[in-house]
Structure formats: C-alpha cells, structure tokens
Backbone atoms as SQL, in Angstrom:
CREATE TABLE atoms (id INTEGER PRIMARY KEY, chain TEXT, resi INTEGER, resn TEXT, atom TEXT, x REAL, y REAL, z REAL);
INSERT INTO atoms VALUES
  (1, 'A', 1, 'UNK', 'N', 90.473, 1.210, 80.247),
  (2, 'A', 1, 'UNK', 'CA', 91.229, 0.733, 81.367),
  (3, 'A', 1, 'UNK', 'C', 90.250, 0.430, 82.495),
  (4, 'A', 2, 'UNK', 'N', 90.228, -0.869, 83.002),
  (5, 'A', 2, 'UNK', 'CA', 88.768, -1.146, 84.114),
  (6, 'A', 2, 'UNK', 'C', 89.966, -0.593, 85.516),
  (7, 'A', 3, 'UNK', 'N', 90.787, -1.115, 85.624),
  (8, 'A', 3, 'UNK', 'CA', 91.128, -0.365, 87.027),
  (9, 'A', 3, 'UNK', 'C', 92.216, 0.447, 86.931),
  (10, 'A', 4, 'UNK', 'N', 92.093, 1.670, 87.635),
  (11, 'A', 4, 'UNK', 'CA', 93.145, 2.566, 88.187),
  (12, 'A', 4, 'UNK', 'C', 93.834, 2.815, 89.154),
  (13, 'A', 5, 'UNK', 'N', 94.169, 1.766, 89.571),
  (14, 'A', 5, 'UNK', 'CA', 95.408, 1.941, 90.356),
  (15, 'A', 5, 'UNK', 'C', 96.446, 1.848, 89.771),
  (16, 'A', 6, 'UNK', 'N', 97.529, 2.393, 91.036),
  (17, 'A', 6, 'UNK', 'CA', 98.906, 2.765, 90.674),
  (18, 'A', 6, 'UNK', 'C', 99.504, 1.371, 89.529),
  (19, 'A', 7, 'UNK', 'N', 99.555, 0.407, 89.949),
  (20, 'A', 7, 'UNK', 'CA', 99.959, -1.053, 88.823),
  (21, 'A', 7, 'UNK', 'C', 99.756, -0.495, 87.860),
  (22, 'A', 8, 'UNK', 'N', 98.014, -0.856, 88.007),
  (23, 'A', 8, 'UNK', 'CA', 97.139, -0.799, 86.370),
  (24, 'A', 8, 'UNK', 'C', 97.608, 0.215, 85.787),
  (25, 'A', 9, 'UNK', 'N', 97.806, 1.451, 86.145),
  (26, 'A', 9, 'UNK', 'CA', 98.111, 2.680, 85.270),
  (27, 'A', 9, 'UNK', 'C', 99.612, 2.381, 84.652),
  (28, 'A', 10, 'UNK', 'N', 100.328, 2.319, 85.716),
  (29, 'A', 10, 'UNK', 'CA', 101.800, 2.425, 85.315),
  (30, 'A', 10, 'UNK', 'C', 101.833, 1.205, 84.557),
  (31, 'A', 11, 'UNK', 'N', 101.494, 0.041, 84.382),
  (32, 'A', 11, 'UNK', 'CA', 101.776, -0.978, 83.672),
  (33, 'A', 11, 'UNK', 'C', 101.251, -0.251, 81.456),
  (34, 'A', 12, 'UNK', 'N', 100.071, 0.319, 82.328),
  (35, 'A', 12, 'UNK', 'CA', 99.578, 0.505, 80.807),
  (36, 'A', 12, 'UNK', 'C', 100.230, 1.891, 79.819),
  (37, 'A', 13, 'UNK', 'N', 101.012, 2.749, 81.022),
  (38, 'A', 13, 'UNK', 'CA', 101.726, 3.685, 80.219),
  (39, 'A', 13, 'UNK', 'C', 103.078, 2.556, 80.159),
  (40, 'A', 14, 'UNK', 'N', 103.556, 1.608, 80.511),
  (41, 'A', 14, 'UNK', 'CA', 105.317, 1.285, 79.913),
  (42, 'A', 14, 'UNK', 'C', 104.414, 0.915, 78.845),
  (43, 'A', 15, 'UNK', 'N', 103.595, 0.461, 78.405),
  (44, 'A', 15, 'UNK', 'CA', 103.098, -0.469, 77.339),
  (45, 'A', 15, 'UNK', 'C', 103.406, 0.218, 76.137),
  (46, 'A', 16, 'UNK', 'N', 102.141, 1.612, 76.418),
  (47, 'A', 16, 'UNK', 'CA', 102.116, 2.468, 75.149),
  (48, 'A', 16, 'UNK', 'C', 102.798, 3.221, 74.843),
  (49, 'A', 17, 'UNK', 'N', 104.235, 3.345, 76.050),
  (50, 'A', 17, 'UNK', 'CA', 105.250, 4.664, 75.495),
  (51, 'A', 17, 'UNK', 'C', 106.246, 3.729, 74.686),
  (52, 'A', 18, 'UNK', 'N', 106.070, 2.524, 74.053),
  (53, 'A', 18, 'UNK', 'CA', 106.489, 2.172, 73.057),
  (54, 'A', 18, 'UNK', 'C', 105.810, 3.258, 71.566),
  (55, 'A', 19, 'UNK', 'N', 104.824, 3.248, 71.508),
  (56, 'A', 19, 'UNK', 'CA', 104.026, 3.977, 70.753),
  (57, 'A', 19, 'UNK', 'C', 104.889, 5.324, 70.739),
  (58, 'A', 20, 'UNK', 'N', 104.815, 5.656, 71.580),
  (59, 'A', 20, 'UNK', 'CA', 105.238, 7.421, 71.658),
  (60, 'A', 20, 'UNK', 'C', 106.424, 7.449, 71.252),
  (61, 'A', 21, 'UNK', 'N', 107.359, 5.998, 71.172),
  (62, 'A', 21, 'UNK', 'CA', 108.906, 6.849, 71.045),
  (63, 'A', 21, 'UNK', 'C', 108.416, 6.347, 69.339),
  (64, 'A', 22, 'UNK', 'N', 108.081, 5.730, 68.915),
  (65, 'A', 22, 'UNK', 'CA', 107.829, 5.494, 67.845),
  (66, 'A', 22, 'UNK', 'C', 107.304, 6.839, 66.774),
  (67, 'A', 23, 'UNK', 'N', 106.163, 7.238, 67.528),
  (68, 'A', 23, 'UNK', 'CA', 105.632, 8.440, 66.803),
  (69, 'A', 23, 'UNK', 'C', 106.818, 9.835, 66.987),
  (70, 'A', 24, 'UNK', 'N', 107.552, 10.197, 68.353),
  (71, 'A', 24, 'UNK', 'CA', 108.343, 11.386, 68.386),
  (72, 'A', 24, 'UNK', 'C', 109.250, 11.170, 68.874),
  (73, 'A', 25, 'UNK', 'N', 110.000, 10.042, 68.641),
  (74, 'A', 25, 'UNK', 'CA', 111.338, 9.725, 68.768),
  (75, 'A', 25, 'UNK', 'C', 111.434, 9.457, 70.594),
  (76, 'A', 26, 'UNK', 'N', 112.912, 9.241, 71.160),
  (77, 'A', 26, 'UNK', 'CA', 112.660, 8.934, 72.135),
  (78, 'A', 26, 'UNK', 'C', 112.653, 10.107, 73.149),
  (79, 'A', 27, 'UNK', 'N', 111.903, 10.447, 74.125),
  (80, 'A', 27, 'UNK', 'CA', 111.287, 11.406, 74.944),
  (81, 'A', 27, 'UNK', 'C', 112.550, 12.053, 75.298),
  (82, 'A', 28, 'UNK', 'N', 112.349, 12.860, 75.577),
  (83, 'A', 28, 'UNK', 'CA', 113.993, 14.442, 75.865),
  (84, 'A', 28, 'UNK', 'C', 113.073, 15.009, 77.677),
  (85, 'A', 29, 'UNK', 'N', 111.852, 15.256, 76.854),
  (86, 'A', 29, 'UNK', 'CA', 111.118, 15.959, 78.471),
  (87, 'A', 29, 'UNK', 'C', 109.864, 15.382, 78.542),
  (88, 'A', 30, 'UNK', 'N', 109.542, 15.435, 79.791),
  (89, 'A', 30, 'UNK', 'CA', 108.030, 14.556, 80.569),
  (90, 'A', 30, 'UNK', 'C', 107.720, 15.508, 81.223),
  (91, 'A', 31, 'UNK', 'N', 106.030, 15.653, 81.523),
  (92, 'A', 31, 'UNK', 'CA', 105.601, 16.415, 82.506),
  (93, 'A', 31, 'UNK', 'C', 104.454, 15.459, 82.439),
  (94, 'A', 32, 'UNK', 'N', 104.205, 15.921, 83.644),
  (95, 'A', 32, 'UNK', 'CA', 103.116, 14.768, 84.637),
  (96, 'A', 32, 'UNK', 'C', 101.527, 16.195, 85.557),
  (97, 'A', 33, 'UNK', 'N', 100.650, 15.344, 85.097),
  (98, 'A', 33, 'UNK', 'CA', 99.513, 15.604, 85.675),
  (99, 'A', 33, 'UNK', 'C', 99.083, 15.077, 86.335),
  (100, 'A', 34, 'UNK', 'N', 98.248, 15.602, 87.413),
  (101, 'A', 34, 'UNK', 'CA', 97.399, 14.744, 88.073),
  (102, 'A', 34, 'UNK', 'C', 96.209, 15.237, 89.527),
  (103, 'A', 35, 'UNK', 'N', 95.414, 14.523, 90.136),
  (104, 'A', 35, 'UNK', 'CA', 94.756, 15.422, 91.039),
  (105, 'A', 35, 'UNK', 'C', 95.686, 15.465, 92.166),
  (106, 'A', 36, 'UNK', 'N', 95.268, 16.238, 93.244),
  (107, 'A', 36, 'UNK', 'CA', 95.886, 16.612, 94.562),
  (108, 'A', 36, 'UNK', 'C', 95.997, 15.366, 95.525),
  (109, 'A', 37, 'UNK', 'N', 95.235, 14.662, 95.689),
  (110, 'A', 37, 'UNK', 'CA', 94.928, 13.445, 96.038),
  (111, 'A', 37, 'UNK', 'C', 95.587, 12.487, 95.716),
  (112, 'A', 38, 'UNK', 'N', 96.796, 12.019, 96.500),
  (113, 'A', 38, 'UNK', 'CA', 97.904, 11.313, 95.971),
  (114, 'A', 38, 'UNK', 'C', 97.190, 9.519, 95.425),
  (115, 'A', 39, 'UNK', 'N', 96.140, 9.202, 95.669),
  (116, 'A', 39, 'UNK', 'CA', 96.048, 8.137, 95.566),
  (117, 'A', 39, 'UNK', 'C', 94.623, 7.783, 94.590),
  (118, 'A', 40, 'UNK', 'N', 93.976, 9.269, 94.319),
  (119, 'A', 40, 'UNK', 'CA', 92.950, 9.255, 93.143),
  (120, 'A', 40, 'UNK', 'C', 93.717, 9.822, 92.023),
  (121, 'A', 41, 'UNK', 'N', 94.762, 10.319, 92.100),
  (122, 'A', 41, 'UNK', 'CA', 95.603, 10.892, 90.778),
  (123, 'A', 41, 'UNK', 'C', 95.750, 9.664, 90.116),
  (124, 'A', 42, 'UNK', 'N', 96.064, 8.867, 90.100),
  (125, 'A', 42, 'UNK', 'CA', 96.032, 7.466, 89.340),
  (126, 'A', 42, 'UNK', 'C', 95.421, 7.520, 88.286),
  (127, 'A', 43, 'UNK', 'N', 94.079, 7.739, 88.876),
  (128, 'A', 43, 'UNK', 'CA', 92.892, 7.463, 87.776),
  (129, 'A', 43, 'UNK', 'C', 92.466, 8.980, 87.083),
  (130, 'A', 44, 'UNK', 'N', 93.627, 9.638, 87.044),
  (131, 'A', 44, 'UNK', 'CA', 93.374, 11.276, 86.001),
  (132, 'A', 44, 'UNK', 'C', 94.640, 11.984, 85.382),
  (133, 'A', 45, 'UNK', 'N', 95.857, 10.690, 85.699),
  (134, 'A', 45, 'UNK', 'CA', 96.597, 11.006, 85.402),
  (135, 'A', 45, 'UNK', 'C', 97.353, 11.427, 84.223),
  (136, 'A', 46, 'UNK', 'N', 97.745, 11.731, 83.325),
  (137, 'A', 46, 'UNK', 'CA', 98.334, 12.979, 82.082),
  (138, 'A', 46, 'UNK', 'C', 100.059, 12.770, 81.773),
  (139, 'A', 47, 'UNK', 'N', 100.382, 12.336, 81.178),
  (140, 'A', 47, 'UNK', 'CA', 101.753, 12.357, 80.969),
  (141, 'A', 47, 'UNK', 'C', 102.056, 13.355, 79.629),
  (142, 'A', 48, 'UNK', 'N', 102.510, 14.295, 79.138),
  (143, 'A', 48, 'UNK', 'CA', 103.489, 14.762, 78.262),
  (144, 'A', 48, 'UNK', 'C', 104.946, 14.431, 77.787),
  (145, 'A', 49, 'UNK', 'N', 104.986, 13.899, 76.260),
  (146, 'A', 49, 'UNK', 'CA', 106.168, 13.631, 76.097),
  (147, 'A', 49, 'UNK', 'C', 106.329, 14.652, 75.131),
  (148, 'A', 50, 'UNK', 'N', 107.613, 15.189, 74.652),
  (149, 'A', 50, 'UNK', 'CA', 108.466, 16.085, 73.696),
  (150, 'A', 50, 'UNK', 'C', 109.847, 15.126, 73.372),
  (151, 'A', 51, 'UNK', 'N', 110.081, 14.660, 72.161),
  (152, 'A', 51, 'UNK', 'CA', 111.189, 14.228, 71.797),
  (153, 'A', 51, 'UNK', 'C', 112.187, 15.189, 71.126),
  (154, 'A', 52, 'UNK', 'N', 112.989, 14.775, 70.097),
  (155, 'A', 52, 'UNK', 'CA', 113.765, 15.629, 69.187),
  (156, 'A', 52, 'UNK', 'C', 113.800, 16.365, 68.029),
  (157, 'A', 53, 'UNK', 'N', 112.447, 15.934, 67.572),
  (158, 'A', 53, 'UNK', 'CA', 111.385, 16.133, 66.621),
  (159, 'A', 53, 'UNK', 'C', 110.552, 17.628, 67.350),
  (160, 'A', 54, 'UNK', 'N', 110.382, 17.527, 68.280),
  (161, 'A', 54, 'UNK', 'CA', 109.576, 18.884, 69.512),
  (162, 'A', 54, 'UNK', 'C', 108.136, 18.048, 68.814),
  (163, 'A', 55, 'UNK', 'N', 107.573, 17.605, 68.554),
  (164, 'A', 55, 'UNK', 'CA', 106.109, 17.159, 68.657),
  (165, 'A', 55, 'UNK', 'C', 106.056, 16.743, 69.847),
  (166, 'A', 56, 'UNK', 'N', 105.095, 17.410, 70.281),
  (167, 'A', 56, 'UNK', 'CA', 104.789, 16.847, 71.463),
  (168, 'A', 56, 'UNK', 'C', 103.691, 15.691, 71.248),
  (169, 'A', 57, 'UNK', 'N', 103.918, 15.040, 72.576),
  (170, 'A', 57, 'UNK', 'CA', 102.328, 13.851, 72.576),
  (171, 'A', 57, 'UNK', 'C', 101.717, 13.958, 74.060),
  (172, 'A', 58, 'UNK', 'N', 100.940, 13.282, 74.088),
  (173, 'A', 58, 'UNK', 'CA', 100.100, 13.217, 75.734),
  (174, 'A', 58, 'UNK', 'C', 99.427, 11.789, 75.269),
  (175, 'A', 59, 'UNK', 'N', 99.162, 11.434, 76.474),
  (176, 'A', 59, 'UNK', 'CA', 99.349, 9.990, 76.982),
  (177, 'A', 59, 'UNK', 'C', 98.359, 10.365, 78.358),
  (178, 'A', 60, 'UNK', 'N', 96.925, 10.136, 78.501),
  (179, 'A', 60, 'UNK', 'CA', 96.464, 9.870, 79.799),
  (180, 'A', 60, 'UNK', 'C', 95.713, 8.798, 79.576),
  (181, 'A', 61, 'UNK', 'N', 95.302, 8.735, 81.274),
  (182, 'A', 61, 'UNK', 'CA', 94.179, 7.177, 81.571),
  (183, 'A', 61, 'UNK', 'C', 92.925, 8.285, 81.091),
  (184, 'A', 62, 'UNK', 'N', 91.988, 6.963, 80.093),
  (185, 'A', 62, 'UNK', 'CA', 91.115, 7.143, 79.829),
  (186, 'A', 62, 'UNK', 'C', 89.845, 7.022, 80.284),
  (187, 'A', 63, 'UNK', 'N', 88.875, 6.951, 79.969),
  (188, 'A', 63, 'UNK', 'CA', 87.185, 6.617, 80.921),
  (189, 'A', 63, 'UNK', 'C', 87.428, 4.949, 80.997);
C-alpha cells in the first residue's frame, strides 16, 4: 500500500473484506486497532473479523 491515509486505507479494506467474507462467512464481530494518534492510526491500522464459522481473520495495512 504506497499511501496511508484515511481513503487509501479504507478503500483497500472494502476491497479485501470481500476476501474475508469469503474465507469466514459474513463478519458477526469487528474489532479495530490502531495508534493513539488519530491521524497516524491509518497507517497501523488492524481490523479483526469473526464470522459464524468463529475463525477468526485479521486484515491490517501492510509495509
């Protein structure tokens, strides 16, 4: 991912949580990571999905 901002990120998780409902069905619970820094969390951000299946997945911005 070359940029992390809020767009860039959020555009590239709707993308791939196609992927995720695919692999663990469609998401039941989310939890969210990130730094303290409301506007560098972008670029360290962590999503958790759990579907109905309970596999969980994770989903963050990468290097």
């Amino acid at each position: 991912m070359g940029s992390r901002t809020r767009d860039a990120v959020l555009a590239s998780l709707a993308r791939d949580v196609d992927l995720v409902r695919v692999l663990v069905g469609e998401p039941a619970r989310l939890a969210t990571l990130g730094g303290a820094d409301a506007e560098a969390a972008w670029g360290t951000l962590a999503v958790g999905f759990s579907g109905p299946t309970m596999v969980p997945a994770r989903w963050q911005v990468g290097p």
